[in-house]
C-alpha positions as CSV (number, residue, x, y, z in Angstrom):
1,X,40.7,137.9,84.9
2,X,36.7,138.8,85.5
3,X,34.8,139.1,83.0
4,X,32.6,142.9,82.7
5,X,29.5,140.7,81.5
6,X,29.0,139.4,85.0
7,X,29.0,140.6,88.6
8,X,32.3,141.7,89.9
9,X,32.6,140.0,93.3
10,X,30.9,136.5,91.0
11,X,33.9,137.1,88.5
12,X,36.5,137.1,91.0
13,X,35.5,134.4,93.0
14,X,35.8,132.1,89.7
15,X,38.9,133.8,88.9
16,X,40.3,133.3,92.3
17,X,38.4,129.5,92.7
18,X,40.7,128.8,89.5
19,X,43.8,129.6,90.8
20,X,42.6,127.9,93.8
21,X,42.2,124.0,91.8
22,X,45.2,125.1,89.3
23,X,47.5,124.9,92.2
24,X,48.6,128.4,92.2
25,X,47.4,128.9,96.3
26,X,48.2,125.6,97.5
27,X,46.1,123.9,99.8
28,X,46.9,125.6,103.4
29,X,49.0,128.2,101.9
30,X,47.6,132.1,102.7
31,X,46.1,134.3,99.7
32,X,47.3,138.1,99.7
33,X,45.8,140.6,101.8
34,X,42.4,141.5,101.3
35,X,43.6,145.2,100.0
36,X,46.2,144.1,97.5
37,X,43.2,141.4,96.0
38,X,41.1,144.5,96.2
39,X,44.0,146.8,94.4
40,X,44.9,144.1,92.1
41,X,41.1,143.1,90.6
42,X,40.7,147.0,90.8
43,X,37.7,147.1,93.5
44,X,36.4,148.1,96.3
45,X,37.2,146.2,99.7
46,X,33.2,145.6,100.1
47,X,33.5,143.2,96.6
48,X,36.7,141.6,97.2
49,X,34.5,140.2,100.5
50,X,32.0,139.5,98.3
51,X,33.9,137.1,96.1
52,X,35.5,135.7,99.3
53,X,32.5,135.2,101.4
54,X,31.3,133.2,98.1
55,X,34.9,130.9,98.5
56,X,34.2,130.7,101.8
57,X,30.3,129.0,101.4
58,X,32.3,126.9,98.3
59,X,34.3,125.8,100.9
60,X,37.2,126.9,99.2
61,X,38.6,129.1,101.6
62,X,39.1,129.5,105.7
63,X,39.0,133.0,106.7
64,X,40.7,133.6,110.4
65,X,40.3,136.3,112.0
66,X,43.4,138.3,112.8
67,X,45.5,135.5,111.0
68,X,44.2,136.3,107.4
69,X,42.5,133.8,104.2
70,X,43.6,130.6,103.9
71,X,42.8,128.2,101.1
72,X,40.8,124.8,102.4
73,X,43.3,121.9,103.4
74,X,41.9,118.9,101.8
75,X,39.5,116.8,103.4
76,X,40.4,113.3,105.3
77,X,37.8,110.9,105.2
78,X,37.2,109.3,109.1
79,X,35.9,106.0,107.9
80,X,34.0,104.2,110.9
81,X,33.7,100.7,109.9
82,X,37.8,100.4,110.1
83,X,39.6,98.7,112.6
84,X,43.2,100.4,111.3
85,X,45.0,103.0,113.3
86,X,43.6,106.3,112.0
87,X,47.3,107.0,110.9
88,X,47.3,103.3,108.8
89,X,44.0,104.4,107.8
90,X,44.9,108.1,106.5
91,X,47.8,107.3,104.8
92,X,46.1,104.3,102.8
93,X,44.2,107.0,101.2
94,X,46.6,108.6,99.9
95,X,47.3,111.4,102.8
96,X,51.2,112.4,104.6
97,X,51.1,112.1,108.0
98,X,53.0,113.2,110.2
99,X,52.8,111.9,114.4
100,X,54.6,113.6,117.3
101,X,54.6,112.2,120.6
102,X,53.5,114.9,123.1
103,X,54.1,112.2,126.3
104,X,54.5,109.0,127.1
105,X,54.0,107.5,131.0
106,X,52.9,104.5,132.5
107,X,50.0,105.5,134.8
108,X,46.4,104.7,136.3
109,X,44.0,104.1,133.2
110,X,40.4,105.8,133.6
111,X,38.0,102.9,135.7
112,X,35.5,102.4,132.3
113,X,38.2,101.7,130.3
114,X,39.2,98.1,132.1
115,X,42.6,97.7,130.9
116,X,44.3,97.1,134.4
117,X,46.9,99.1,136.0
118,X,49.3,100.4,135.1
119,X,48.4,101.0,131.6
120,X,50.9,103.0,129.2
121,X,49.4,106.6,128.7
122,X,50.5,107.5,125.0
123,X,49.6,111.6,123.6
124,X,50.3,112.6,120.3
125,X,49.2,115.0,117.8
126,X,48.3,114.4,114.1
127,X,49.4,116.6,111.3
128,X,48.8,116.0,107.6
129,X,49.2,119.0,104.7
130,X,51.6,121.0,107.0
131,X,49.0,121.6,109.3
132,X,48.7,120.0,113.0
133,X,44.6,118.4,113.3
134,X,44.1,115.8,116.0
135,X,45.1,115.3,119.3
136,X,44.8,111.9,120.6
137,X,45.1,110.3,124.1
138,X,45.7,106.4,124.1
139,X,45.8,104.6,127.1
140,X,47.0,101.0,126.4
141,X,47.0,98.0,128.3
142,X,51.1,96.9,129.0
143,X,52.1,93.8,127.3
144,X,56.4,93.3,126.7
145,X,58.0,95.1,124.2
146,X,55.4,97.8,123.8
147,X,57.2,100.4,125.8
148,X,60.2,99.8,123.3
149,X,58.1,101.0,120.2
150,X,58.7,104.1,118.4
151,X,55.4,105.6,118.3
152,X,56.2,108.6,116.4
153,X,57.1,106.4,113.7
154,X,55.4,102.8,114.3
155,X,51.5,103.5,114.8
156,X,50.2,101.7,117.5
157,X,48.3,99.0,116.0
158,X,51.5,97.8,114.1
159,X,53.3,97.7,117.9
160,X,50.3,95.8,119.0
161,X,50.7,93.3,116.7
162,X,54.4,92.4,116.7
163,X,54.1,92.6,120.4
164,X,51.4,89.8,119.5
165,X,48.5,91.1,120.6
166,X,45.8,90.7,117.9
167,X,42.7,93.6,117.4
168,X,39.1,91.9,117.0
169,X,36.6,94.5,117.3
170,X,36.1,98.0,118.8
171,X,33.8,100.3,120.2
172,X,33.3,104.0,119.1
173,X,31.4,107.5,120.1
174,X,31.4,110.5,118.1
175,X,29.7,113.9,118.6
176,X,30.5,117.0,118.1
177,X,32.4,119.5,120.2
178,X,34.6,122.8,121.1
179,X,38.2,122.7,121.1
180,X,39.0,123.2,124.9
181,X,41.7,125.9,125.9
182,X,44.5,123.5,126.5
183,X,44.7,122.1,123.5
184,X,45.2,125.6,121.5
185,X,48.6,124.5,122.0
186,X,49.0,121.6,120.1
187,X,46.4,122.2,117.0
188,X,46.8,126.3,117.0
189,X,43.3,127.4,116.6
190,X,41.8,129.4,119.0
191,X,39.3,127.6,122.4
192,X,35.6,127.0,120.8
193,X,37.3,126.0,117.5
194,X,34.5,122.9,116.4
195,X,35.9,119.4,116.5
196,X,34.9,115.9,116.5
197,X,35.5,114.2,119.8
198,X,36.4,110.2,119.0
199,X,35.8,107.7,122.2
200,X,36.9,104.4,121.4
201,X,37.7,101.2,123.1
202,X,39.4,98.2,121.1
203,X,39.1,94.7,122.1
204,X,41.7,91.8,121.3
205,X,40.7,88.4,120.4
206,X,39.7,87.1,124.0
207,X,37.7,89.7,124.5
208,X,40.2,92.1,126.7
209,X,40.6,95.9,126.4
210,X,43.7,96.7,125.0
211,X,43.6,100.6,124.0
212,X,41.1,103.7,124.7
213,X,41.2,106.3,123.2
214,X,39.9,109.3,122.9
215,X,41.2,111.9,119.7
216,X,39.9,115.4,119.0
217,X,39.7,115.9,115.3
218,X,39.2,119.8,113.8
219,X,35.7,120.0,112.1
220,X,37.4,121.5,109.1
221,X,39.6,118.9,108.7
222,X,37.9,115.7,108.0
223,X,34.7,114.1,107.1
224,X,33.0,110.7,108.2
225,X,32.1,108.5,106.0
226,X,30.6,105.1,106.3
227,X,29.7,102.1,104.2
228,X,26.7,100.5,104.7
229,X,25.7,97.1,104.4
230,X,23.3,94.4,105.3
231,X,25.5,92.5,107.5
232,X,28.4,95.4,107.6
233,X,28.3,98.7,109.7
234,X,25.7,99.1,112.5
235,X,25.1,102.5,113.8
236,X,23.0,104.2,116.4
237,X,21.7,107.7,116.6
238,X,21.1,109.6,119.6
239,X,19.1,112.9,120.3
240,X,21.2,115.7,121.8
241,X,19.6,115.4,125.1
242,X,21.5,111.8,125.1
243,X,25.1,113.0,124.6
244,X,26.9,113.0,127.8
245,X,28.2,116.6,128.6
């Protein structure tokens, strides 16, 4: 419980922040209503915020309005010098993952993307700790057997390859965005919501498209990371004015 020889609202936040990395709110899970914090810690609804708006800059906490405060999901790192599927990638460090295939069609691939036509148009949405956090659109060039994979259990890459088509390199864009309307559906957060927005083309061996994608990612969800080296990772910044609307 707080301690009187500090400020109330500082107390609870460390009492609550406790709790928080003890396990007792689970990552994802709600906390109580703001008045029965307020009731139980004996103050006033103006410190209770207090404590929470100090969870919330921690980044302990996601407070949604009309929905209630929800303690932070953990963090998946978006590492950019992979060339795994970002399922193969999650869940080798250390994250559940769960994919559901939204669609799957055989259709006309956009021009830039160069994989012929028809190419197989593949949607599916990402969810890892309960909670649904990227929506990705892969169009892939048809080679036999793929259309036989079970994507919402074999990720793509792995279908690629024992349909014998080797990755060698790929290209990638990220920036940031706003969720668009029609995919409230799918990752439940309201239109505006910040995401990442993930363009990438991968290349097999002879130098052929095979996939393009394009994956929105929540902004509270993961983080980027890369790993630089001398001959390793090369990456290029652009001013805003440069981003394609």
């Amino acid at each position: 419980m707080p301690r009187e020889t500090e400020p109330r609202y500082r107390a609870i936040a460390a009492d609550l922040a406790a709790k928080i990395h003890a396990g007792q709110y689970a990552p994802g899970s709600a906390l109580p209503a703001q008045r029965e914090l307020s009731s139980a810690y004996g103050v006033t609804l103006m410190t209770l915020r207090q404590a929470l708006r100090q969870l919330s800059d921690e980044g302990l906490i996601v407070q949604q309005a009309g929905r209630g405060t929800f303690v932070s999901p953990p963090h998946l790192a978006y590492r950019l010098g992979s060339l795994r599927s970002l399922a193969d990638d999650l869940r080798e460090q250390g994250h559940e993952v769960r994919t559901t295939v939204v669609a799957r069609a055989t259709g006309t691939p956009p021009a830039h993307a160069g994989l012929g036509d028809p190419a197989l148009r593949l949607e599916r949405v990402r969810e890892f700790a309960g909670r649904p956090s990227v929506h990705q659109v892969s169009w892939v060039r048809l080679v036999p057997g793929l259309l036989d994979a079970d994507f919402g259990r074999v990720p793509l890459y792995t279908a690629l390859a024992d349909a014998g088509v080797a990755v060698a390199r790929a290209t990638e864009t990220i920036r940031p965005g706003a969720l668009p309307s029609g995919l409230q559906v799918y990752l439940h957060e309201p239109a505006g919501t910040p995401v990442f927005v993930s363009d990438r083309v991968t290349y097999a061996l002879d130098g052929t498209a095979v996939v393009a994608d394009r994956a929105v990612i929540l902004g509270d969800a993961m983080e980027i990371r890369a790993e630089r080296a001398a001959t390793g990772l090369s990456m290029t910044w652009s001013g805003a004015s440069d981003v394609p609307a």
